[in-house]
C-alpha positions as CSV (number, residue, x, y, z in Angstrom):
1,X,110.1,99.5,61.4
2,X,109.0,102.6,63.8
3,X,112.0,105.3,64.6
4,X,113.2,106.1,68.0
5,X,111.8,109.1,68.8
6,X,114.3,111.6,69.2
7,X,113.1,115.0,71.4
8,X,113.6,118.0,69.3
9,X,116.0,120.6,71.3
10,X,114.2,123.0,73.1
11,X,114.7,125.6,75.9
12,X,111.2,125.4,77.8
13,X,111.0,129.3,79.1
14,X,107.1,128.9,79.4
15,X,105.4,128.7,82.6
16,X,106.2,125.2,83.1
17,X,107.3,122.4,82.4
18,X,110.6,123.5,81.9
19,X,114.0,121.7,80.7
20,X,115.3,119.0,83.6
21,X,118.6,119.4,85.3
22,X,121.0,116.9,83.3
23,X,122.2,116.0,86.8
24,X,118.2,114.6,87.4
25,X,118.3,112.9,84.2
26,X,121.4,111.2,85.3
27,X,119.9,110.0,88.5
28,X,116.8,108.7,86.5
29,X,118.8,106.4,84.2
30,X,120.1,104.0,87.2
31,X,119.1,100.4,87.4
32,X,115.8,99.5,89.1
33,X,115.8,97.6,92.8
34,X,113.1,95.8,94.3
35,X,110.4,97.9,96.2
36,X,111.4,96.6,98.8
37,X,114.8,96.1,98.6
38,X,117.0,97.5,101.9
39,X,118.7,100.1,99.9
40,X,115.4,100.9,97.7
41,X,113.7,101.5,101.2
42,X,116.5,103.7,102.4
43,X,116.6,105.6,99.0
44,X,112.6,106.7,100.2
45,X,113.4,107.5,104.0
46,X,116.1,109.6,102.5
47,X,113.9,111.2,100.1
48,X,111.7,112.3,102.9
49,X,114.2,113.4,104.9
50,X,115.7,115.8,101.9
51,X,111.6,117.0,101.3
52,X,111.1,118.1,104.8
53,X,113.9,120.8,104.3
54,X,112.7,121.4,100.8
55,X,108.8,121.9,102.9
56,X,110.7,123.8,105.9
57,X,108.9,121.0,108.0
58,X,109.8,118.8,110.5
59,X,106.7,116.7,109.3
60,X,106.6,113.4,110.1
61,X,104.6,112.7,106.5
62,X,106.8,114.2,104.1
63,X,107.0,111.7,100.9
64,X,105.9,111.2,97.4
65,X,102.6,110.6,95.3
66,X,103.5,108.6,92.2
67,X,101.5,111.1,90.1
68,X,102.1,114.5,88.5
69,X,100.8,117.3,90.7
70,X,96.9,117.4,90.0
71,X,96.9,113.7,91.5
72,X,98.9,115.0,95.0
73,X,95.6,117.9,94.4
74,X,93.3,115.0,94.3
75,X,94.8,113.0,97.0
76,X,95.0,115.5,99.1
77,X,91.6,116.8,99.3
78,X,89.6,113.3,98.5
79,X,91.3,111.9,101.5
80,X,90.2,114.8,103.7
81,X,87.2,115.9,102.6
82,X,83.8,113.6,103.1
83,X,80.8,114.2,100.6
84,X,78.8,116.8,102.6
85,X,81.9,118.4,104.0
86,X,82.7,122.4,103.1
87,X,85.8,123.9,101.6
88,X,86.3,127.4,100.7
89,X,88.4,127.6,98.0
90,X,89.9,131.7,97.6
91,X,90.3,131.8,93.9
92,X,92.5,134.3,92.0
93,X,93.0,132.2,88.5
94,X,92.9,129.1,86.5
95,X,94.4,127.0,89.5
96,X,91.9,127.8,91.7
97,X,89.0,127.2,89.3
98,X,90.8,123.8,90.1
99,X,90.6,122.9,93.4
100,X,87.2,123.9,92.8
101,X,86.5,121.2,90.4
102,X,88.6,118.5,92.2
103,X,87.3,119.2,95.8
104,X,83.2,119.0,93.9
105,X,84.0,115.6,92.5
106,X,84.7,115.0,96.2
107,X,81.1,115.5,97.0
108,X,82.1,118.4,98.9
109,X,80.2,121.5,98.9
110,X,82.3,124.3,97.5
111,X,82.1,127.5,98.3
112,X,84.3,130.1,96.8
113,X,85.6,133.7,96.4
114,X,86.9,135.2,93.6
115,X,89.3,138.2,93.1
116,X,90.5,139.7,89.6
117,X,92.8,138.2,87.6
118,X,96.2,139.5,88.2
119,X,95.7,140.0,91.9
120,X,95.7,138.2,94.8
121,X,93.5,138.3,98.3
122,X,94.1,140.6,101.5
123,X,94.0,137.9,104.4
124,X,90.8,139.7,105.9
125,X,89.2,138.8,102.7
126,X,89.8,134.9,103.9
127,X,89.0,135.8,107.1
128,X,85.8,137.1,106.3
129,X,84.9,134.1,104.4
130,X,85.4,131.7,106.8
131,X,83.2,133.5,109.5
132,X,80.8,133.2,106.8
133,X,81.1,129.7,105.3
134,X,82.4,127.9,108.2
135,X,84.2,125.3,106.0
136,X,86.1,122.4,107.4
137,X,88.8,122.8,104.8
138,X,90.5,126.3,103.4
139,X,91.6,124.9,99.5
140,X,94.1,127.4,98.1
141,X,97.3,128.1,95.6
142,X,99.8,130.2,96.5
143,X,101.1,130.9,93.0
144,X,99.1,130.7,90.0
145,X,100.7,130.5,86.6
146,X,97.5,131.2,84.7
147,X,97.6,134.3,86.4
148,X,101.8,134.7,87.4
149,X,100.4,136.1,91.1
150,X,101.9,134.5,94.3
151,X,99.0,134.8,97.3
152,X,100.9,135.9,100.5
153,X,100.2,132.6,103.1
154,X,102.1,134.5,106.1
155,X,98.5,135.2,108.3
156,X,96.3,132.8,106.3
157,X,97.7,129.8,108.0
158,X,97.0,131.5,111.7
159,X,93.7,132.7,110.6
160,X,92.4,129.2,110.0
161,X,94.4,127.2,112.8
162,X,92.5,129.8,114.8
163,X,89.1,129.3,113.2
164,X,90.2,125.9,113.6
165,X,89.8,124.8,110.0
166,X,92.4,123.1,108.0
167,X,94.7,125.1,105.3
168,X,95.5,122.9,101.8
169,X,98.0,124.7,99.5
170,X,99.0,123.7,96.3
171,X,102.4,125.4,95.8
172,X,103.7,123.5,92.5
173,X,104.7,126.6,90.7
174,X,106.2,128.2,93.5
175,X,108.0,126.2,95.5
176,X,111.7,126.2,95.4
177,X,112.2,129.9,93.7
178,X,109.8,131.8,96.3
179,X,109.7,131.2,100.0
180,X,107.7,128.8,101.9
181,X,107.6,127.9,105.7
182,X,105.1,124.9,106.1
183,X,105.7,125.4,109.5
184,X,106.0,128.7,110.0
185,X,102.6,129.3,108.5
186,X,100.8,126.7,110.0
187,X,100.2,125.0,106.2
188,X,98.5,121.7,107.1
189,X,99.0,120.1,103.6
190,X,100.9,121.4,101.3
191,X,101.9,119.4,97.9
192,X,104.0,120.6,95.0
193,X,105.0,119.1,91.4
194,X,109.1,118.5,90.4
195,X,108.2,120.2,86.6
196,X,109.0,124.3,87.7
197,X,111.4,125.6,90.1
198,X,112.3,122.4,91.3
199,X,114.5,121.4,88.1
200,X,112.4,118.1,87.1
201,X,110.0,116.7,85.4
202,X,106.6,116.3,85.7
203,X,105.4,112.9,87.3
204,X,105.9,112.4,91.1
205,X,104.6,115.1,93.4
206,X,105.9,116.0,96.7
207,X,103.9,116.5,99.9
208,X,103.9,117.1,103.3
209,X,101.4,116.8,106.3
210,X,101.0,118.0,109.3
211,X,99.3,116.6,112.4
212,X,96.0,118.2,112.5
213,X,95.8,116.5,109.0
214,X,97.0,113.2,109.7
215,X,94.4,113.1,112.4
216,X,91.7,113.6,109.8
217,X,93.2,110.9,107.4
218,X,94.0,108.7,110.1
219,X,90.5,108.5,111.2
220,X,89.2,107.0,107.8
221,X,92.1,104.4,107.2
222,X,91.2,101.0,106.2
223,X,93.5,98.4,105.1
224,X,92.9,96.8,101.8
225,X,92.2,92.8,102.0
226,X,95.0,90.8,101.5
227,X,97.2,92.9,103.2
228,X,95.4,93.3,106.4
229,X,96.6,91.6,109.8
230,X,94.8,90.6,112.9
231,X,96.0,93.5,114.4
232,X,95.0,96.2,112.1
233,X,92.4,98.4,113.0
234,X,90.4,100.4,110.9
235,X,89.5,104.1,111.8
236,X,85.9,105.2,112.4
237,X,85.5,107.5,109.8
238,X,84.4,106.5,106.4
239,X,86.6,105.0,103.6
240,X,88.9,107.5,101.2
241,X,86.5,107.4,97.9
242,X,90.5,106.8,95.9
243,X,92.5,103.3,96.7
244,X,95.0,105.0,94.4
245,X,95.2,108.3,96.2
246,X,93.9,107.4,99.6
247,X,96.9,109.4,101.8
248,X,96.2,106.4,104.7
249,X,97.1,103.5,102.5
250,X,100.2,105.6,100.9
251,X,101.3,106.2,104.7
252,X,101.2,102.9,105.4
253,X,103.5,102.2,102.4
254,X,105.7,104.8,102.8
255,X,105.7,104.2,106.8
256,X,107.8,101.4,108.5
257,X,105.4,98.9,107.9
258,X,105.9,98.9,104.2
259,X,102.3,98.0,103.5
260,X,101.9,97.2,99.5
261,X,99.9,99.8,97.9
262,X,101.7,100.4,94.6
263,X,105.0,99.6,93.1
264,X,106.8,102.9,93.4
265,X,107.8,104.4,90.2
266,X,111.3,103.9,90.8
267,X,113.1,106.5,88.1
268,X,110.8,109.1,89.5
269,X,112.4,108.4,92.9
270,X,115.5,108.8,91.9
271,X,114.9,112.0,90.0
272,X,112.8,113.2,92.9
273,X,115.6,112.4,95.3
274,X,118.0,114.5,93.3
275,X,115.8,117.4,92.3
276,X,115.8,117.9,96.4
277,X,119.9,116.9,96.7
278,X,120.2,120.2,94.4
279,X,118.0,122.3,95.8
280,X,119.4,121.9,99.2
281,X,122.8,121.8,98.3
282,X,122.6,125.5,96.8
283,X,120.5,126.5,99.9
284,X,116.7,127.4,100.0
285,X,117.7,131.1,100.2
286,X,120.1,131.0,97.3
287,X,117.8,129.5,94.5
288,X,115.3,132.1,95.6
289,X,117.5,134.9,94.9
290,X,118.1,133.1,91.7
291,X,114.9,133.2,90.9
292,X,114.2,136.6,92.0
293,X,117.2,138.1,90.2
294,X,116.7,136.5,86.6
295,X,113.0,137.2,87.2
296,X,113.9,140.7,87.1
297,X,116.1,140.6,84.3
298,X,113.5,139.4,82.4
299,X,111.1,142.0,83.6
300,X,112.8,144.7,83.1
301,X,114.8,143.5,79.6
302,X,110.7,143.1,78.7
303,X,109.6,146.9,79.8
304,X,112.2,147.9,78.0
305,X,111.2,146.4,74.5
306,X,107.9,148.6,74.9
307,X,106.1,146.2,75.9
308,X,103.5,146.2,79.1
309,X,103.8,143.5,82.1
310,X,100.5,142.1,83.2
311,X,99.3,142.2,86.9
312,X,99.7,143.6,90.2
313,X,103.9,143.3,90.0
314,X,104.3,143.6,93.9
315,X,102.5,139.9,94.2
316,X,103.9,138.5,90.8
317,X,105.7,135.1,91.2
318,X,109.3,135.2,90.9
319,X,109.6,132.1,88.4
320,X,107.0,133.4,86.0
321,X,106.6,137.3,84.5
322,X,103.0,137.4,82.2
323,X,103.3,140.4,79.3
324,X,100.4,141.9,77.2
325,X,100.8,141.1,73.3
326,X,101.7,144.3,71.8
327,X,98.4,145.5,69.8
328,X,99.2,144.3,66.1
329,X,101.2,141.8,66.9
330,X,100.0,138.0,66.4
331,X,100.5,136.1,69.7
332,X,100.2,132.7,68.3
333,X,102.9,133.6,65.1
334,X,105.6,135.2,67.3
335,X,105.1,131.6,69.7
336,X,105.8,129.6,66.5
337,X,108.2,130.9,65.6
338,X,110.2,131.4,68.6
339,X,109.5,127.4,68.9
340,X,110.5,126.4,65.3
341,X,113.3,129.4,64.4
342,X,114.8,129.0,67.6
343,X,113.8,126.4,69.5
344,X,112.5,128.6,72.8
345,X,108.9,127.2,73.8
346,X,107.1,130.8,75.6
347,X,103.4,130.1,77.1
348,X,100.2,131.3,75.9
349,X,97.6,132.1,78.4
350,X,93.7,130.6,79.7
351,X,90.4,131.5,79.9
352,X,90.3,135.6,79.4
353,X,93.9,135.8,79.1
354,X,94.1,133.7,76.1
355,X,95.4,135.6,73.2
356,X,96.2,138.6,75.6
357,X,99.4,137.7,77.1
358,X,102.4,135.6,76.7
359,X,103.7,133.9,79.7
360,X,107.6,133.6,80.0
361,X,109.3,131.4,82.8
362,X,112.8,131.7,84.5
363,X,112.6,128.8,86.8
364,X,114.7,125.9,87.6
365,X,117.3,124.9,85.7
366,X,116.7,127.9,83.4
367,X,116.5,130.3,85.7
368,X,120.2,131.5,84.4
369,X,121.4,134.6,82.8
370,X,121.8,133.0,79.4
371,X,118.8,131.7,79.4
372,X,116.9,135.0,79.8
373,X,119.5,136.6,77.7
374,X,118.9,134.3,74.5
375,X,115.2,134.7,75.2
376,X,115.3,138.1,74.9
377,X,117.1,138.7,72.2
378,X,115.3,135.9,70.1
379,X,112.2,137.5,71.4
380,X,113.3,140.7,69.9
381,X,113.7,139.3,66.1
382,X,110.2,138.0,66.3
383,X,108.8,141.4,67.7
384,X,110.9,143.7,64.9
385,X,109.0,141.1,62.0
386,X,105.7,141.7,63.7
387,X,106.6,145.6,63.0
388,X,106.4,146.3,66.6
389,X,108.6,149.6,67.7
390,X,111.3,148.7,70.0
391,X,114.8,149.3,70.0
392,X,116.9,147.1,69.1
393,X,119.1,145.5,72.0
394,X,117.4,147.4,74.7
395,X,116.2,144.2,76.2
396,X,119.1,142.4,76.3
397,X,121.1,145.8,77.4
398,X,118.6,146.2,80.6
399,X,118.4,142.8,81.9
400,X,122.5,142.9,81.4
401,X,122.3,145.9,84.0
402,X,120.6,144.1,86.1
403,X,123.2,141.1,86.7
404,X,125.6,144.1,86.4
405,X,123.8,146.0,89.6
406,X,123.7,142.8,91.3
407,X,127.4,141.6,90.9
408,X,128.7,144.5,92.8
């Protein structure tokens, strides 16, 4: 007979996933309803109505993609792009490599711009682009994990509504511990993932559209056969390439017509619901400077174990800090055994930062003093067997001061 299998105990302090909220957990263990079950529809309005605050949005559209984040990527851009159509896609890391990808198997043609890892893009650089390329869609992340680097949105959003191209953002990593104002900065699309700073796990994916967008989607809707009335019309445009991710059909479900598209992964609702019930009940501004502050613990309790932080540190995500393996020091042994000694998962890197830096999270749930304390100190054991020169409890001892300095 096969054993249950039993999760090991961990604290996830990698760049994502990270450990769930118990109180999310909780609200994924209740009893199913029918989809369409009165209290199972007003569990989804409510959802919405919770996401357009977690969005800043007073977006009609606001609801979820039974998917983990790459899928609300893929929905996103299949359902507004058209083979033929151009997207320029401003790329500062792994993420943006892609939207690149996704947006190509959408028959799009892609054009895009590239920066250094460990920086991020001066608006004019966009700009610029967009006089050149003349795309119909702008495809870009506002923080990258691959690279830690949050790309300022403030003027990007202005620059295209201007230019009169549409602005997709994927802000999965950011969301929830660094600001966003959907529509402050005229975002058109923007969709996240629960599995960072929003205290879940990974599997349903947040969005929010705006009307420029919906105008786009709208225009290619076509209702599926056995579901379609006499008075449904289809739009002019040609039909979403997905039936799983086309954004018209989801609408329709999600709108009050109710139209079947799926059977909505009902645990993942309830966690949703409750990763956004949290969020807003400790306020938008509050779990920033959460994030911010044990970001900065970790930082500094890192610089002050001699080791180096990677990246341009003005721009670096709040939730994530990337550090440069010391030289002598084996990244891949000091991981294992902070996994299997004591149970703290840390992130290797991609591409040209594999095997150059670790990547260390403080978001969500563990974005907490203890958590970045025990981290530290843990992290310290691994470093003094490696042989690397630090002293001993200066990590701990800085990012200590820092709570210290900000508890007055």
């Amino acid at each position: 007979m096969t054993s249950p299998f039993l999760p090991p105990p961990r604290m996830l302090m990698g760049p994502g996933p990270i450990d769930a909220d118990p109180r999310v957990l909780r609200a994924m263990s209740g009893q199913l309803i029918g989809q369409f079950d009165p209290q199972m529809t007003a569990c989804m309005d409510q959802t919405m109505a919770l996401y357009r605050q977690v969005f800043c949005t007073a977006n009609q559209w606001t609801f979820l993609i039974d998917s983990t984040s790459r899928g609300a990527i893929e929905a996103s851009l299949v359902s507004l792009l058209e083979p033929g159509d151009t997207v320029l896609v401003p790329s500062f890391g792994r993420f943006g490599h892609l939207l690149t990808e996704i947006a190509s198997r959408c028959g799009a043609e892609v054009e895009a711009i590239h920066v250094p890892w460990g920086s991020v893009f001066d608006p004019q650089q966009i700009a610029d682009a967009i006089r050149t390329v003349r795309p119909k869609v702008v495809a870009i992340v506002q923080g990258d994990t691959s690279t830690t680097m949050l790309q300022p949105l403030e003027d990007i959003g202005k620059i295209c509504r201007d230019a009169g191209v549409l602005l997709y953002c994927d802000a999965t990593a950011s969301i929830g511990g660094n600001p966003l104002h959907t529509d402050e900065w005229q975002l058109d699309v923007v969709t996240v993932g629960l599995q960072k700073c929003l205290c879940g796990p990974s599997g349903s994916a947040p969005i929010t559209i705006g009307e420029r967008a919906v105008e786009v989607i709208e225009a290619r809707r076509h209702v599926e056969a056995g579901i379609r009335a006499e008075y449904h019309v289809n739009g002019q445009g040609p039909r979403i390439a997905s039936n799983y991710f086309d954004l018209a059909m989801i609408m329709d479900y999600w709108g009050p017509e109710r139209l079947n598209h799926h059977t909505e992964a009902t645990s993942m609702l309830y966690g949703s619901l409750e990763c956004a019930r949290i969020l807003i009940e400790e306020g938008l501004d509050a779990a920033i400077s959460r994030h911010a502050l044990n970001g900065q613990a970790l930082a500094e309790g890192l610089l002050a174990m001699n080791l180096k932080l990677y990246g341009t540190q003005a721009n670096r995500m709040h939730n994530v800090v990337g550090v440069y393996i010391p030289e002598g020091v084996t990244g891949d042994a000091v991981r294992h055994s902070m996994l299997h000694d004591y149970g703290i998962e840390i992130g290797t890197a991609f591409g040209p930062l594999d095997g150059v830096i670790w990547r260390i999270g403080t978001m969500g749930y563990n974005a907490r003093p203890d958590a970045v304390l025990k981290t530290l100190a843990c992290l310290e054991q691994c470093l003094l067997s490696e042989k690397h020169a630090l002293t001993s409890g200066a990590g701990a001892a800085a990012a200590k001061s820092i709570y210290a300095s900000a508890a007055q």
